[in-house]
N, C-alpha and C positions, 0 to 999 in steps of 0.2 A: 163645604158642599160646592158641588162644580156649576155654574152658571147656565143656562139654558143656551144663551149667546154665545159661549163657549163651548157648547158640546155642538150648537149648527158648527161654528169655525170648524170644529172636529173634523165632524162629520163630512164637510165640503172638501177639508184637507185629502180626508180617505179618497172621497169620492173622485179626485181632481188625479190621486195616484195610480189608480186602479183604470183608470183611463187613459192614462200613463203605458199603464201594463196590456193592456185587452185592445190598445189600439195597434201595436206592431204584431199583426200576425203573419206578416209571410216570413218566407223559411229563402236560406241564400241553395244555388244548387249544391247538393252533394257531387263528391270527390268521387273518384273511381275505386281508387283501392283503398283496404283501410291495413296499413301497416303497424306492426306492435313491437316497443323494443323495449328490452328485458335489462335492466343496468343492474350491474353487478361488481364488486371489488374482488380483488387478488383472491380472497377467500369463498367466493361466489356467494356471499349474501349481496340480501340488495342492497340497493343503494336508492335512499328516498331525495327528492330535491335537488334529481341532477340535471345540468341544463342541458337540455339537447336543441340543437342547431341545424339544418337542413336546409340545403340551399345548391340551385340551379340556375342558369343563365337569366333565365324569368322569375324565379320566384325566393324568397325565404321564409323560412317559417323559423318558429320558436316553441318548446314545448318542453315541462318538466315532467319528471318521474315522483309518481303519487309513491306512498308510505310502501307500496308492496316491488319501487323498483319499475314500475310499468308507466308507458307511455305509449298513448294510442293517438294517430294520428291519419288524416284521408288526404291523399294526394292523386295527383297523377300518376299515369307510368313517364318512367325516365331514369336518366343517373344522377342521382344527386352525391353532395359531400355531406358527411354528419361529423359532425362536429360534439363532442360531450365533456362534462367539465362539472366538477362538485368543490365546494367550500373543502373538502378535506381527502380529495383525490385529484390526482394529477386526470390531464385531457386524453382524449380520445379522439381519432381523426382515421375517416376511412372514405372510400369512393363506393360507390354501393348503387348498385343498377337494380330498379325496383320492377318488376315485368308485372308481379301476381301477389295477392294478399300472403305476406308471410311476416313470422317473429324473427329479429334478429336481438342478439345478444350484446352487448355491450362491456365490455371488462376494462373498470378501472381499476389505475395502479394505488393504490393508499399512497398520500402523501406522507405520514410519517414516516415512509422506506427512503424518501425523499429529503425530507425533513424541510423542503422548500415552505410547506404554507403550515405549519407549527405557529399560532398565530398566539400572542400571549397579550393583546392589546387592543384596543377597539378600531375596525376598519370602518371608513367611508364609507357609505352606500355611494351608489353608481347610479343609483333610480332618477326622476324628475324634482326629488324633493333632498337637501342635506340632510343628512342623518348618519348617525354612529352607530355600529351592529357588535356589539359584544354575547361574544359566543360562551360555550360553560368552560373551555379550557383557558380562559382569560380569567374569568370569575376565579377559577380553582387556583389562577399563580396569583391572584391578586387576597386571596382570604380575608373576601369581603365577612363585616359582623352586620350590616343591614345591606339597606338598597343608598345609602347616602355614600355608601366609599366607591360603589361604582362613580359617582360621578368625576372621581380624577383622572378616568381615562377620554374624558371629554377634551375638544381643543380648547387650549386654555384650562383646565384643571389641573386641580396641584393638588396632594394628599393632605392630610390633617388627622390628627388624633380623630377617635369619635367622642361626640356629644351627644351621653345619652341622657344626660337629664334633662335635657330639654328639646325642644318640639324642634326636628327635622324636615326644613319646606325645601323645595326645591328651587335653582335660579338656572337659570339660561339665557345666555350669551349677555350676563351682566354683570356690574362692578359696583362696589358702592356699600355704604353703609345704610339699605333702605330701610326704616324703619313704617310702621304698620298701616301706613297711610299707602303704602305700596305694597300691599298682598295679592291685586290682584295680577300680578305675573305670577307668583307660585301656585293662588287660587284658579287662574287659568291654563295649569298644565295639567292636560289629560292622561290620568296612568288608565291602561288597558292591562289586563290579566285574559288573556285567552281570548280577546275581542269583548271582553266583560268589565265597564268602569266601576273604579273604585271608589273616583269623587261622591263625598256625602253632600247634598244642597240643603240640607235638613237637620245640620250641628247647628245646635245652640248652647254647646258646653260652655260655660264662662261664670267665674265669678265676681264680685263687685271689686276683689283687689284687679280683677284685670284689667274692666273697664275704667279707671281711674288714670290710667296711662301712662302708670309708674311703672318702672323698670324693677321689677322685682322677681324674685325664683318661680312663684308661683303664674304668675304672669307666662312666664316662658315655657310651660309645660303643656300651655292650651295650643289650640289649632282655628278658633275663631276665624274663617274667612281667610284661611289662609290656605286652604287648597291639603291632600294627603302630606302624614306625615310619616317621614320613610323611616323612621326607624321600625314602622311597623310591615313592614315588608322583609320577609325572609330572602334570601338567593339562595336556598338550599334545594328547591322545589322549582329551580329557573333553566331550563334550557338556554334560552338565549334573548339578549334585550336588545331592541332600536330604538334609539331614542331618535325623532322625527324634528328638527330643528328649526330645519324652512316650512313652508307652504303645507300642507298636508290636502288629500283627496277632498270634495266636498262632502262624502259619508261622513267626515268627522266634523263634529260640532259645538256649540258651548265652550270655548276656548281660546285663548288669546295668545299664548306663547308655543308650544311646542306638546306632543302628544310620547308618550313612554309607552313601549307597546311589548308585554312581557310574552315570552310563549313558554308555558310549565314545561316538562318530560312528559314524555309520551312515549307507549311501546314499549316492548321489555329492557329492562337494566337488572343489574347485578344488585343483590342487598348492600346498600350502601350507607356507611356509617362514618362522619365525623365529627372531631372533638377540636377545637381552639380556645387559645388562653392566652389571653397577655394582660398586660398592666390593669386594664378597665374592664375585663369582662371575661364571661365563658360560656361557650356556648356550644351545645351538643345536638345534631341532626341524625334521622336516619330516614333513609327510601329507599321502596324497590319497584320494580314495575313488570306487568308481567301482560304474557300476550301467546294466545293460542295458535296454531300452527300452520292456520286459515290465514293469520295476520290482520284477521277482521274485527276482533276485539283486544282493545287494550286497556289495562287497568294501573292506575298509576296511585301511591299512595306514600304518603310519606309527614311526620311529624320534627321538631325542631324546638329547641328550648334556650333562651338567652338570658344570662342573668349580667347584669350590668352596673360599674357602680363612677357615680363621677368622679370620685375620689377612692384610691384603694386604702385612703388611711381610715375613711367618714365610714361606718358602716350604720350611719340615721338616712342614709337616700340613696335609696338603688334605682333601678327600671329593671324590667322584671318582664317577657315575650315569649309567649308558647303559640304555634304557628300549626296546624295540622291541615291535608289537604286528601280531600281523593278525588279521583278522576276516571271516567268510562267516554273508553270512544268505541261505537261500533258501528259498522259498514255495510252496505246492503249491494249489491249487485242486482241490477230492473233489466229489462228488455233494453231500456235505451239510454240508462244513464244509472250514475252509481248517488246512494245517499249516505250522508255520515250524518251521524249522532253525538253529539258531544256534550255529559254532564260534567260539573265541576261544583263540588261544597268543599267550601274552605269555612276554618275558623280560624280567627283569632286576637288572639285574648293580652293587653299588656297591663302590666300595673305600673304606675309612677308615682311614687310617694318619699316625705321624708317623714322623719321626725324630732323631735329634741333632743340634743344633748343634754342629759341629765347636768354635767359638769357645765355646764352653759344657762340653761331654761332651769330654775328650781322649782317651776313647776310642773316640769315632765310633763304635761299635757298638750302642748302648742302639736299637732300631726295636721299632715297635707298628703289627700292620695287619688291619683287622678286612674279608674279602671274603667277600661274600654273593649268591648268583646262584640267583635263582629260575626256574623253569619252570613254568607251570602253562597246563594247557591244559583249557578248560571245550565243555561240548555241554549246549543246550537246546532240548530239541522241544515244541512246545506245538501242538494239536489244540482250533479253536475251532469249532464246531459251528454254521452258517448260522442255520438255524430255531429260532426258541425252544422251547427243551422243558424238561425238567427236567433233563438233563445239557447243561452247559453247555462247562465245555471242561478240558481235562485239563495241564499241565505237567511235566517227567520234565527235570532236571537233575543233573548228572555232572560234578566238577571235579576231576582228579587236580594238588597241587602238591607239585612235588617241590625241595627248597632243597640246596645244597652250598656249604653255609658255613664259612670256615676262620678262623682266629685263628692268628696267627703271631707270634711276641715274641721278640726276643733283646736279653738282659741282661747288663751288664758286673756281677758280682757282687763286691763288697769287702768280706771279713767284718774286723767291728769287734775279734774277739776269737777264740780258741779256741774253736771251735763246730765239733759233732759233727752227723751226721743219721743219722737212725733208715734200716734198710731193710725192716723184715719189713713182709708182705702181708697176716701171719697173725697171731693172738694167740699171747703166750707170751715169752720172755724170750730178749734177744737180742742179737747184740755188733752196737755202730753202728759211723761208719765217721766217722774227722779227715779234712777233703777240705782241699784247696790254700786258702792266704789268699786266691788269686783265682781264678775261671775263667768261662768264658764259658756262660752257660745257654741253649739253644734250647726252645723249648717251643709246641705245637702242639697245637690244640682242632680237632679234624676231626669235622663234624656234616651230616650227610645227613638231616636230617626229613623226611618222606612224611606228607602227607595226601591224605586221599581223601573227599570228600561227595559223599553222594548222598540228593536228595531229590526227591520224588510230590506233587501237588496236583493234586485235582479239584475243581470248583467245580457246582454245582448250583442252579439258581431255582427254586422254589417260593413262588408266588404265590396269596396268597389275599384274594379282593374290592381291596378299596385299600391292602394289605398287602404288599408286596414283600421277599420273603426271600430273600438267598443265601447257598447254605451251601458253605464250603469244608471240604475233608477233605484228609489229610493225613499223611505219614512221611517222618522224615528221616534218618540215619544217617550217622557220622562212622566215623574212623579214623585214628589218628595213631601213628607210627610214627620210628624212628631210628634209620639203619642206617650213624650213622658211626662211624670209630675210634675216636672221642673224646679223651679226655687222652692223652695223646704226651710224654712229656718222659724224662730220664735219671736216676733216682733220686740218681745220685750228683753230679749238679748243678743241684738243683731252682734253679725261677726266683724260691722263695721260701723262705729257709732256715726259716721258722719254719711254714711250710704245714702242714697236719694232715690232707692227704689223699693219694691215692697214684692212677695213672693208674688209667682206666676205662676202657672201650670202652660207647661205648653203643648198639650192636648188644645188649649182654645186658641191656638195659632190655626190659623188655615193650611193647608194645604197648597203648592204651587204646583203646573203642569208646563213644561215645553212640550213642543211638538215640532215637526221641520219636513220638510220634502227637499231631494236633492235631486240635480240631473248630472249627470257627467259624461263626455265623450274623450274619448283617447284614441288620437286618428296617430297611425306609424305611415311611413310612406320610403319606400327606397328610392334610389333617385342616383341611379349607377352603384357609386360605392358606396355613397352617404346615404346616412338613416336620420330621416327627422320626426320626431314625436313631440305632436299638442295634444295638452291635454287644457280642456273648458270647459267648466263648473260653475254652477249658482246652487247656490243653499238659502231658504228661507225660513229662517227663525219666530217663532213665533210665542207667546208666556199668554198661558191662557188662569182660567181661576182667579182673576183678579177683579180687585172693588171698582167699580165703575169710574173713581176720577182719578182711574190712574192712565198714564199717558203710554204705555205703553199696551193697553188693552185692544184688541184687534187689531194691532199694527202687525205687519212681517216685516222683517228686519233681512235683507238680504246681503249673503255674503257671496261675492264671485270672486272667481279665483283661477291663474291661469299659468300654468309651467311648459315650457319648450326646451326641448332637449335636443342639439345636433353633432351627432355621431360622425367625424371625419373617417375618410379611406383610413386604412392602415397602410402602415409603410414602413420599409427596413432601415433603420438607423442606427450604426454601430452594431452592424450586423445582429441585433435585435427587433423582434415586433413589436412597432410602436403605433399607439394608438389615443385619440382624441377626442374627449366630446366636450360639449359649452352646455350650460344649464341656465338658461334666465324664469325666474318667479313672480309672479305679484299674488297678493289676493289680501281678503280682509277678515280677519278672524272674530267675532261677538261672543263674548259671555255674559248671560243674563244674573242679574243680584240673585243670590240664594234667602233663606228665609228668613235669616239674622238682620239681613240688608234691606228685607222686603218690610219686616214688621221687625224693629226695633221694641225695644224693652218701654213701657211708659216710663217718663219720668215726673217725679213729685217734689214739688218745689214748697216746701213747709218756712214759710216765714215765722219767728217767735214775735207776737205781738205785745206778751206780759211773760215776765219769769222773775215770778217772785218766791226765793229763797228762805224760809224762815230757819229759824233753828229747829223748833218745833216739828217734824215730819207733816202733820195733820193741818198745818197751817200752810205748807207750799201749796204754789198754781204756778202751772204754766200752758200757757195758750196758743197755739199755733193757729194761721190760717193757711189752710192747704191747697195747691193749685196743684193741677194735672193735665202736662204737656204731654203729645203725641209729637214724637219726633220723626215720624214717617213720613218719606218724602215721595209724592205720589209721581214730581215728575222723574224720577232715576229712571235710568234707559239704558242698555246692555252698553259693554264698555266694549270697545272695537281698538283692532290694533292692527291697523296694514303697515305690511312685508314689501321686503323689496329683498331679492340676493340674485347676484353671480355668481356661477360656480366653474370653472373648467377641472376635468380631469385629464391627467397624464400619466399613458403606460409606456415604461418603456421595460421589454423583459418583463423580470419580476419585481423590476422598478417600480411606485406607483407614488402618485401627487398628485393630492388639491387643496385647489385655493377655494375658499368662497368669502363674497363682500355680501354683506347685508346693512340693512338700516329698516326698522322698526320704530312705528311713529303712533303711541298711543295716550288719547288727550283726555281720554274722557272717562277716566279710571275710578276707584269707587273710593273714595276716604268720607273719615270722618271730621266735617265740618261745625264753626258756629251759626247759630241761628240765634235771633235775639227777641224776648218780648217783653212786653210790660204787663205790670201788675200793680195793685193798689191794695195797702191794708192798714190795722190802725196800732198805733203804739201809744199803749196805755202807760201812762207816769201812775206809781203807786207812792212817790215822797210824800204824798198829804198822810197814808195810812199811819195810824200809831202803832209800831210793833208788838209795844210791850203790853198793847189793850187788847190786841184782838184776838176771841176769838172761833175765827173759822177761816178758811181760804178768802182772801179778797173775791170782790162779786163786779166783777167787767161789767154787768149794766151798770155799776156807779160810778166807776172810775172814769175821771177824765182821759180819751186820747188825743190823738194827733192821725189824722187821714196824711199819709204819705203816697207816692209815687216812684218807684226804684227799677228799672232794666234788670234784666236775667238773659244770661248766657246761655243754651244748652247745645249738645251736640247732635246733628242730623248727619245723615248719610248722603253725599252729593254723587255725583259725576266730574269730580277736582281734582284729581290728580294726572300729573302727565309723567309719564314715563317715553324718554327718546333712546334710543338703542342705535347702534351703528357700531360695526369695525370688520374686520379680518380673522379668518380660521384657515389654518393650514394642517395638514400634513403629508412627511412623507416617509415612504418607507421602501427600504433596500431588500435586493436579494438578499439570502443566506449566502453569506462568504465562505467558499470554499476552503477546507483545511479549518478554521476556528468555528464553521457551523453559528458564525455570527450575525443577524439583524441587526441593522440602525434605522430606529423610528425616528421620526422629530417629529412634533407636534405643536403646535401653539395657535395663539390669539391674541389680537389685540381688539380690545373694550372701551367702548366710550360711550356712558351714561351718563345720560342728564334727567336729574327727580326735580320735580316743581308741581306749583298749584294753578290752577286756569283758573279758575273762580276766586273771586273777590271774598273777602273774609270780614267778621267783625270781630273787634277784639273793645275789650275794656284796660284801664288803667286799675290797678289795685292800689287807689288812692284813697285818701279821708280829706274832706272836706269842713271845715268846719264841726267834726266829730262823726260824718256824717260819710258813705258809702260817693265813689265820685260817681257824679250823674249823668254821662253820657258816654254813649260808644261810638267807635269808630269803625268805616267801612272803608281798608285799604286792599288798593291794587298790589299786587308781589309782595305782602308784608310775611309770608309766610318761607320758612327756611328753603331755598332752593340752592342745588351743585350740581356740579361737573367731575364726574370721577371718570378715570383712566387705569387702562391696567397693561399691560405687554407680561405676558408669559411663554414660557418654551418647555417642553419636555423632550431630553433627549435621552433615549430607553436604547439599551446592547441588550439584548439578550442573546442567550446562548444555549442550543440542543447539541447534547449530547446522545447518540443515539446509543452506544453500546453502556453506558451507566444510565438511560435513561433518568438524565439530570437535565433542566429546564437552570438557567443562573441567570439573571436580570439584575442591571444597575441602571437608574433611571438618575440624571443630573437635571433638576429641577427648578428653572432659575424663575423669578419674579424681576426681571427688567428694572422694571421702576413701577410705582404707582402712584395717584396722581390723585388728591380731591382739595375744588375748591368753590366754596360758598359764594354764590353769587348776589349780587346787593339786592337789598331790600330795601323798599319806596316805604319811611317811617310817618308819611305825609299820606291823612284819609282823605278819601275824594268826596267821602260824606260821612254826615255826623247822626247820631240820635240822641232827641234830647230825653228827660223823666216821662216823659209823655205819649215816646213812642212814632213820631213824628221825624220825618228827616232830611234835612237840609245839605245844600254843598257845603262841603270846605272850602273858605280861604285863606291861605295860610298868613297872611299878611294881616288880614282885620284879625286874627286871631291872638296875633299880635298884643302880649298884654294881660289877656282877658282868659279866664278857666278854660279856656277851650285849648288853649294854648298845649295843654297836658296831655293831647293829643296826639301831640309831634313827639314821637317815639325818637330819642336818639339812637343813632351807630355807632359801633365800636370797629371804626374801620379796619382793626387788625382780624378782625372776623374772616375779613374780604381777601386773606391773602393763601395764594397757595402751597398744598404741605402737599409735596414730594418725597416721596421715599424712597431711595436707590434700590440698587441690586438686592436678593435675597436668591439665596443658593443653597437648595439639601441635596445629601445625595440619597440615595433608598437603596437597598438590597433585598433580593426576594429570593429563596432556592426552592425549587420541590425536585425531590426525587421519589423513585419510583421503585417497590421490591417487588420479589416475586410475580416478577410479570404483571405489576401494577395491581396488584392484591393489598399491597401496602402500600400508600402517598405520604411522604413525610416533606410539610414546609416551613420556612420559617421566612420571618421578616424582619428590617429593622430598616426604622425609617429615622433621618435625620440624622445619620451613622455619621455625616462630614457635613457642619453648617458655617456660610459666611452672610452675615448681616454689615452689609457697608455700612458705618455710620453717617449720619447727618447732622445739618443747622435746622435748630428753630429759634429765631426771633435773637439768634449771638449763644444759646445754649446745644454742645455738642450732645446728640444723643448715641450713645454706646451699646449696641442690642447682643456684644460676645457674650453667650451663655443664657442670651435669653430664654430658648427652648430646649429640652432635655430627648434626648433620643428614645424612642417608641420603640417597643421590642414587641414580640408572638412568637407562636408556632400553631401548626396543627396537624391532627392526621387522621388521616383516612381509610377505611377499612372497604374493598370491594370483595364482595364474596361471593 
């Protein structure tokens, strides 16, 4: 239930926007004429998203061609130069004297006649933020099987087999072997689908093998706080992805690393059908898309099926993804401004499961199956206003996803020895229960998450002299929700006899709400030949729904955030046009805990006080006293990660190159920590009992105990991790070489991560004392694992168009430089102690001297501290697609790792040898357009 204090915060948010909105109402003056230009290709269709350029001694403008090819814009009379240019047509350039309202036409040439921008690899954006824009004829030479193989075309990406049994997170601009204490960079990347997010706040899939924090199969198949998992994303239903690297807008929010921003097909396409196969998997799409002759409505629909196995020898664990999607855009023409509509319901549905090998397990029953089936159906209207004035155009998006995910396990259990299990729910002292040497355990994690976003944007220009400013406003508002059963199982056969938790339902979790206002201005200004663009932002965060002593309750959390872009003259250089601009970034990105992090699982600390065994069934007891810890940490506080990058771009011709420097500094990340407390309970001696006389169960009001004192470890959720990010992304890319119709990309990066803990930790010794648990813990500074990983990568990609076999041929030489990781020293000296009592003192290590305490001082094994470098690492790739009957038939194949060199190395005087390590990866696939 939502708090009253929370819904005024609301309310005042709304209130605060909307006065926002209703306070700017004058309008800038209108233009004189209003001119319309018609863009078109070789074939006179339109052409959508082309950019047109207009420009006169005094003035420039800039404006694109909406879905129908049209572009309408209000000028003065005069002669201006127009300038026009599309992603996949050559430019356009004319002088054009405007007297009186009329249409001019626009005819671009198709680049493929050209075969100059044949683009098979992901290009740089050029915007105020780095990002990488992979189009669908990239996706098509690259025969992606999810969304995780795109990321090779990233700077610094290298290909890889796929891993589909296990859970696909996403990393950016990082190295390292981070393990779980570091989720929130994957868990702060935002995926966008049509301006519709996909992040759940509201998984609590997890079982008790996971939270244990063993590294095991099952473990690796969850998603726990670890942000979307890509193998569940199709690219058959993707027009084209950017991945947003640096800084992003202040619209976007709840996020720490970087934003994926997908845009489906839209408008008509041919029936189209593909099939791929190789080593690990197969998988079969179809779509088509269709659109009436208005071009007002478009209907886009398409289905996809993946069957996947980790092994093609294992057929006990597959993954198993069926993807279907439809889509409605339709368009309204007003008096003064045009409106689009756009729905979007997708599903879909993956299974992940193994089972026993018969020849292995003889009792066939051990199975693991993790099914997850999303819904989510998004609405966005957007109202763009014809005439320029000071309100520009308004946006209103609405995405409800609703998830029903199960986990299903059953366990042949074999206890090693006489082992009891606790029952109680509640605290206090209680008789447990001797279960069978064997039984069969079922166990079931039922989770129904519900999310709901809804968010507002108005955009407004405000123009002054040669100053162009546009400002966006802004509200968004979350909901996250989970209305499933949750843990399911039968106390008296857990699936894990030493488990320390007890079934939930997590229908009695609460609910959590963000909410946020944003403002932004993006002011351009010419300034002779040069063009400078600021853009200045603040975004205020805000988690509402929460118990009052939690410390982030009525707080806004602000994020600003500020990119500048300057655009040098152009100038002739080797008798080509060459061109410059510099991009510098800062801002601060915050993602708030999700629900897992917010309300943790109780945990139940069952001490045995008497476990008295007899032979007799009827004559055992055993006693437990049960305590009941909340491991919720009220002060957790959104984890924040500021940015820092340069970036210069450089064209020269169809030459182009950039560099960008970054460094990313975030301290206050979300792991799982110890926390420590005391308890007191009594341990009964039963040696006085006579065995062979008694009977009935011994009776604990007789028996003599002992009142003990002992420390308990458990884990909470802090603000302790740090993640530091720093290095270099390049690329660059060459004309098509005339005569071999050849490109040379190069791409690369160099990485430098460093994972550590900012927060002080306790830890215990797993010692006996006197037969006895040891009695005190330690509170040390750095005692927890921290490194420094490095990486240098390069990707150097030929490809090569053939225009008259329409054949596409790609060799990518793939090198890994060197890589680098080394463990930094750990302080085995606590700065304080706790004694059985809960009580805590400094350390000194010197009176320690001697004395139990002594056992404190954790040794090092200084060859820990040393670092392992890995040389060079070199594949080559090949990829071919061609093309029949006028591209009615696509046939591709691939093989990756067709030439590999692993330079050997030293470790420690032992040569390591890595020839033959990896085995070359083969495919195909093909395509049917109809």
């Amino acid at each position: 239930m939502v708090h009253n204090d929370s819904l005024s915060s609301l309310r005042f948010q709304i209130l605060i926007f909307l006065f926002l909105f209703t306070a700017i109402t004058i309008s800038s003056q209108e233009l004189t004429l209003k001119v319309t230009f018609e863009v078109k290709d070789s074939a006179l269709q339109s052409v959508k998203g082309a950019e047109i350029k207009i420009s006169s001694e005094q003035d420039r403008y800039a404006i694109s061609s909406n879905d129908k090819g049209i572009a309408v814009i209000y000028i003065a009379p005069g002669k201006y130069k127009v300038e026009s240019d599309s992603n996949d047509h050559s430019g356009y350039s004319n002088l054009l004297s405007i007297t009186k309202e009329e249409t001019f036409t626009l005819i671009l040439t198709n680049r493929i006649h050209t075969i100059e921008e044949v683009v098979i690899t992901a290009k740089e954006g050029k915007g105020l933020t780095s990002s990488s824009i992979i189009n669908q004829r990239a996706m098509q030479h690259l025969q992606p099987s999810s969304f995780s193989d795109l990321l090779e075309l990233l700077p610094g990406g290298r290909s890889g087999d796929p891993v589909l049994n296990q859970m696909n997170k996403i990393s950016l601009r990082e190295t390292g072997r981070a393990g779980s204490d570091y989720n929130t960079s994957s868990m702060g990347t935002t995926f966008l689908v049509d301006g519709a997010p996909l992040n759940s706040g509201a998984n609590l899939q997890y079982t008790y093998d996971f939270t244990d924090k063993t590294n095991n199969g099952l473990k690796r198949r969850l998603n726990l706080a670890s942000g979307v998992d890509m193998r569940s994303i199709s690219t058959d239903q993707i027009e084209n992805v950017e991945i947003l690297r640096g800084i992003p807008s202040v619209r976007y929010g709840n996020l720490t690393s970087g934003i994926v921003k997908i845009t489906n097909k839209s408008g008509y396409t041919k029936w189209k059908a593909r099939f791929k196969a190789d080593g690990y998997s197969k998988l079969f799409a179809v779509n088509k898309g269709f659109e009436n002759k208005d071009q007002d409505l478009k209907i886009n629909t398409g289905i996809d099926y993946l069957d996947a196995k980790a092994d093609p020898r294992d057929r006990f664990e597959n993954y198993k993804r069926i993807t279907a999607n439809f889509a409605v855009v339709k368009e309204k023409k007003h008096n003064h401004g045009t409106s689009k509509w756009q729905t979007n319901l997708s599903y879909t549905g993956s299974l992940d499961g193994s089972k026993s090998d018969p020849d292995i397990d003889l009792s066939e029953l051990n199975s693991y199956e993790v099914n997850n089936h999303l819904v989510s159906l998004s609405n966005l209207f957007t109202y763009t206003k014809d005439k320029p004035s000071f309100y520009r155009a308004t946006e209103i998006q609405a995405t409800i996803n609703q998830r029903f995910d199960q986990i299903k396990q059953t366990k042949f259990i074999q206890l090693e020895n006489a082992t009891a299990f606790p029952l109680s729910q509640t605290e206090g002292e209680f008789d447990g229960y001797y279960p069978e040497p064997r039984y069969i355990s079922n166990y079931l994690v039922d989770g129904k998450p519900l999310d709901v976003f809804f968010t507002i944007l108005n955009k407004f220009q405000l123009d002054f002299k040669s100053v162009k400013n546009e400002i966006n406003a802004g509200f968004d508002w979350q909901l996250s929700k989970n209305w499933g059963k949750g843990q399911e199982f039968d106390t008296y056969k857990p699936i894990d006899p030493k488990a320390t938790f007890r079934p939930r339902a997590y229908r009695d979790v609460p609910a959590y709400i963000t909410s946020a206002l944003f403002l932004e201005s993006i002011s351009s200004m010419n300034a002779g030949n040069h063009k400078f663009t600021l853009a200045l932002g603040v975004r205020g965060n805000s988690m509402m729904n929460l118990p009052s002593h939690f410390k982030m309750k009525g707080k806004i959390y602000a994020d600003p955030r500020v990119n500048f872009q300057w655009e040098l003259p152009s100038f002739d250089w080797m008798n080509k046009k060459t061109q410059m601009a510099l991009t510098l970034g800062y801002g601060k990105q915050s993602l708030f805990p999700d629900l897992n992090l917010l309300y943790p699982e109780l945990i139940y600390k069952d001490i045995q006080q008497l476990n008295y065994f007899h032979t007799n069934p009827n004559y055992r007891r055993i006693n437990y006293k049960t305590l009941i810890y909340n491991p919720q940490n009220p002060e957790i506080e959104p984890a924040v990660n500021e940015k820092f990058e340069a970036r210069i771009d450089l064209g020269i011709g169809a030459h182009q190159l950039s560099v960008t420097v970054f460094k990313e500094n975030m301290h206050n990340a979300f792991r799982s920590m110890n926390q420590y407390a005391g308890y007191q309970y009594k341990k009964y001696d039963p040696s006085g009992l006579n065995h062979d006389a008694i009977t009935s169960p011994p009776d604990i009001n007789t028996l003599p105990y002992q009142t003990l004192n002992e420390n308990f470890l458990y884990t909470t959720q802090r603000n302790g991790s740090k993640v530091d990010k720093e290095g270099v992304e390049f690329q660059y890319s060459s004309n098509r070489i005339p005569v071999i119709n050849t490109r040379f990309t190069l791409n690369g990066a160099w990485f430098r991560t460093k994972y550590g803990n900012s927060m002080p930790v306790y830890r215990g010794r797993d010692l006996l004392i006197g037969g006895k648990p040891y009695p005190y813990l330690g509170l040390y500074e750095g005692m927890e694992p921290s490194s420094v990983n490095e990486v240098l990568n390069t990707n150097l990609m030929m490809d090569t168009y053939i225009p008259k076999l329409d054949l596409v041929f790609s060799s990518s030489f793939q090198f890994s430089w060197y890589s680098m990781r080394k463990m930094l020293r750990m302080n085995g000296i606590p700065s304080h102690y706790v004694d059985q009592n809960g009580n805590i003192f400094p350390f000194h290590p010197e009176a320690a001297q001697g004395s139990i305490l002594e056992s404190l001082i954790i040794a090092q094994n200084q060859d820990l501290y040393n670092a392992v470098r890995r040389p060079m690492e070199m594949n080559l790739n090949l990829k071919v697609t061609k093309s029949f009957r006028n591209k009615a038939i696509v046939v591709s194949m691939f093989a990756s790792r067709l030439f590999s060199y692993y330079a050997p190395y030293r470790i420690n005087g032992i040569t390591i040898n890595r020839k033959g390590a990896y085995d070359p990866y083969f495919g195909m696939e093909i395509n049917f357009n109809l």
